[in-house]
N, C-alpha and C positions, 0 to 999 in steps of 0.2 A: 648633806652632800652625798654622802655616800647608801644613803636609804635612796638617794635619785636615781644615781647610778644603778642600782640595785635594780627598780622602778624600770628604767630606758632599757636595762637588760633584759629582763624578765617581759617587757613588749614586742619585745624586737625577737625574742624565738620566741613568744604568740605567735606573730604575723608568720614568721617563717612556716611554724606547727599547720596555719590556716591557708598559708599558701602551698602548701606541698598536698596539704586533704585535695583545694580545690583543682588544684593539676590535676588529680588522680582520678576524681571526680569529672572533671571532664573529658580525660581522656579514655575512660566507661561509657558516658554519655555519647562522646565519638563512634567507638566500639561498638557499641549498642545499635545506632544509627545505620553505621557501614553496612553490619548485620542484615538491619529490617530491610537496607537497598538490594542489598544480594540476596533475600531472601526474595524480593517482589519483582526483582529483575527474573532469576529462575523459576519465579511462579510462570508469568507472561512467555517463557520461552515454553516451559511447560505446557502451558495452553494450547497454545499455538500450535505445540505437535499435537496437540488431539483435535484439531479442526480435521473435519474430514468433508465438507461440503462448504460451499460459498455461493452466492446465490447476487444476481445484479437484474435491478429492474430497469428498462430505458422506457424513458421520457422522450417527447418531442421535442426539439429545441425550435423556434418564433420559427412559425411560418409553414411549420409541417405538420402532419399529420399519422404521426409513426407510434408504434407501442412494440415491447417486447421482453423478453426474458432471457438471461443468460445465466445458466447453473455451472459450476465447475462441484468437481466429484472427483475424492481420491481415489486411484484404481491402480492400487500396487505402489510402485513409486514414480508412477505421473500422474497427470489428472486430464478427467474428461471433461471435454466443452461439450454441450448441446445450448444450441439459441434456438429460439423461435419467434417471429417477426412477424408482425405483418401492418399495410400501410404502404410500403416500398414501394418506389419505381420498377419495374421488372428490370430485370439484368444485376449486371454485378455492384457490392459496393464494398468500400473498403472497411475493417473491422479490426480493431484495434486496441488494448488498453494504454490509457494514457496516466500520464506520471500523477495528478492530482484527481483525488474525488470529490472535484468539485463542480459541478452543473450550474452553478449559480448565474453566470453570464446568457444573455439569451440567444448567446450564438454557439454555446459548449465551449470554448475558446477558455476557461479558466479551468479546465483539464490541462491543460497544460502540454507538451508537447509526448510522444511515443513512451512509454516507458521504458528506459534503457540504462539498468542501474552500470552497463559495463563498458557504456558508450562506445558503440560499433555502429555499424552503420546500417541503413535499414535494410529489410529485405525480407523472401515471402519466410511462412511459419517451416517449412524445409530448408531453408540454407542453413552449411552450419554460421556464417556470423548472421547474424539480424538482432534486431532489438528484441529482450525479452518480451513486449507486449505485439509484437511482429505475426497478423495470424492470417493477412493475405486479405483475401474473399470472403465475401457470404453472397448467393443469390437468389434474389427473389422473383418468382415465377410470374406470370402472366395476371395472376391475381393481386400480385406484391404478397404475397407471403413465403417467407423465408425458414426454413429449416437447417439446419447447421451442424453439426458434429464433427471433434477432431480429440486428439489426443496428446498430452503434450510433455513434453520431459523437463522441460525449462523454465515452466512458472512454478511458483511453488506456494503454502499458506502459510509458512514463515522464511527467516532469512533473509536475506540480500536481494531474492528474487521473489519476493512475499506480493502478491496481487491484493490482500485485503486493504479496503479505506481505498484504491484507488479505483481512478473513471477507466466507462467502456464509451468509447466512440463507434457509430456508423455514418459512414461519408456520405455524402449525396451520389459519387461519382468510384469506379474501378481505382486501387490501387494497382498501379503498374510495375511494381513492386522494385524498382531498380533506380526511381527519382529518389535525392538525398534530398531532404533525411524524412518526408514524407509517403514517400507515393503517389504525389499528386492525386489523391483521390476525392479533392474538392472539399466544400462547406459540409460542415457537421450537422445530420437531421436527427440523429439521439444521443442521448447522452443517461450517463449511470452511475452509480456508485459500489461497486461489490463490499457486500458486508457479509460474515458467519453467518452462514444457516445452519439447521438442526440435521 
């Protein structure tokens, strides 16, 4: 009886002895873990500050006939747009980045609606509320080709206001820049995806 006792005692601080390693043990494991997150989190934010160009090519969305390019470029602490377009109806159209990069729909429609991580209301790429993907205008001359340039303080290639992985719209139609929460600038004839360039 007393070699049993002896036996149940001597198990019972094992378990203890292996219960207190594996605590330890995982709470390293934990440790460890947390680490590789905050280390792959700061990589990515890392990254991000050394984007210095992003680059978006459009597509025609069913039924038109449009092509073009749209480069953003760091220049000090805003970034430069230049587009170039052509296919266009002459006149104006509306131009925009929208919340998703996604073109998959064949009407552009799964972009999603304006980009506005600070939810204000829309308006041209001058006022100070507008949505961050807020850039007014582009137009396209007598040929339908379109050249563009602006500058902008508000978008940015990381952050809150980070453009990379989302779509670029051009509307069939003039943003009037004061209709909520679009512009009325009509059906979508391109669509895009900005991604890093070199």
């Amino acid at each position: 009886m007393k070699h049993r006792k002896l036996l149940v005692l001597n198990l019972l601080i094992a378990a203890g002895i292996l219960f207190a390693t594996q605590s330890c043990t995982n709470a390293q494991k934990q440790n460890h873990e947390n680490e590789s997150s905050m280390n792959a989190e700061k990589s990515v934010v890392e990254s991000d500050v050394s984007v210095n160009k992003a680059v978006c090519v459009l597509h025609p969305t069913e039924g038109n006939d449009v092509h073009g390019i749209v480069t953003f470029t760091r220049s000090g602490s805003d970034i430069k747009i230049v587009f170039h377009g052509e296919g266009f109806t002459p006149g104006k159209h509306g131009f925009h980045i929208h919340q998703y990069g996604d073109c998959s729909a064949s009407d552009g429609t799964s972009s999603g609606g304006h980009f506005n991580p600070e939810n204000t209301k829309h308006g041209s790429a001058s006022d100070d509320e507008r949505h961050v993907g807020d850039f007014g205008n582009v137009e396209a001359d007598e040929d339908g080709t379109i050249h563009f340039e602006m500058t902008d303080s508000m978008i940015s290639f990381s952050g809150k206001h980070s453009i990379i992985g989302r779509g670029i719209i051009v509307h069939a139609g003039e943003d009037d820049l004061t209709s909520q929460p679009t512009g009325a600038a009509g059906a979508r004839v391109a669509c895009g995806v900005i991604g890093i360039a070199e």
